[in-house]
N, C-alpha and C positions, 0 to 999 in steps of 0.2 A: 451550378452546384459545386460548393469547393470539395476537393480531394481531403478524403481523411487520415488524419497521422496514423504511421504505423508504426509499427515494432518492428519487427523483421524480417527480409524478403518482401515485402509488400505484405503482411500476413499478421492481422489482428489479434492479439491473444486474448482471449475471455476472460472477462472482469471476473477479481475473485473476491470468493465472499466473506464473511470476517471470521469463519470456521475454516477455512482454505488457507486466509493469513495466520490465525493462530496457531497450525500446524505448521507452516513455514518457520515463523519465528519464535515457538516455541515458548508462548504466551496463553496466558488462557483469554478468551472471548471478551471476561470482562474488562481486563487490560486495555482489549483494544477501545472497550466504550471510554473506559475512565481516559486512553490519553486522548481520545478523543474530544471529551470535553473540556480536558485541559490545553488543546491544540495543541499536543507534544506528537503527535506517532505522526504514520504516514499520512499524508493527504488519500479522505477515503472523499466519494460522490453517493450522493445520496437519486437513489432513482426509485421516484415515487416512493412506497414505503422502504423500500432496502436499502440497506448502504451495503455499494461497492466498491473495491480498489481495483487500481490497472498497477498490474505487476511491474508497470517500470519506473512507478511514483515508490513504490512498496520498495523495489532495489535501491532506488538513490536514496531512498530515506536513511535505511540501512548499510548508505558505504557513509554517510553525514554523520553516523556516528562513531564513528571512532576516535578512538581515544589515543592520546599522543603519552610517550615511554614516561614514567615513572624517572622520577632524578636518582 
């Protein structure tokens, strides 16, 4: 059986759900469908019917965008 990746200390964080992310970032739910289907937002997984994110696709999504100074 292979070893499963973690997060940190050896210790899994629980997948969040798209009401979980849209508090984080400050989005509403449907944001997150729309960029979804635009495959613009974070990388979500889909399990069985739910989609869910691992908070550490959801953080690098969110260091990827930033934006460089203004001239």
């Amino acid at each position: 059986m292979q070893k499963a990746k973690n997060d940190v200390a050896g210790v899994r964080r629980a997948l969040a759900t798209p009401v979980e992310v849209s508090e984080y970032l400050g989005v509403p739910v449907a944001t997150l469908y729309q960029w979804r289907h635009r495959g613009i937002g974070p990388k979500v997984h889909k399990l069985g019917r739910h989609l869910r994110y691992r908070w550490t696709e959801v953080e690098a999504w969110v260091d990827r965008q930033e934006v460089g100074e203004a001239a």
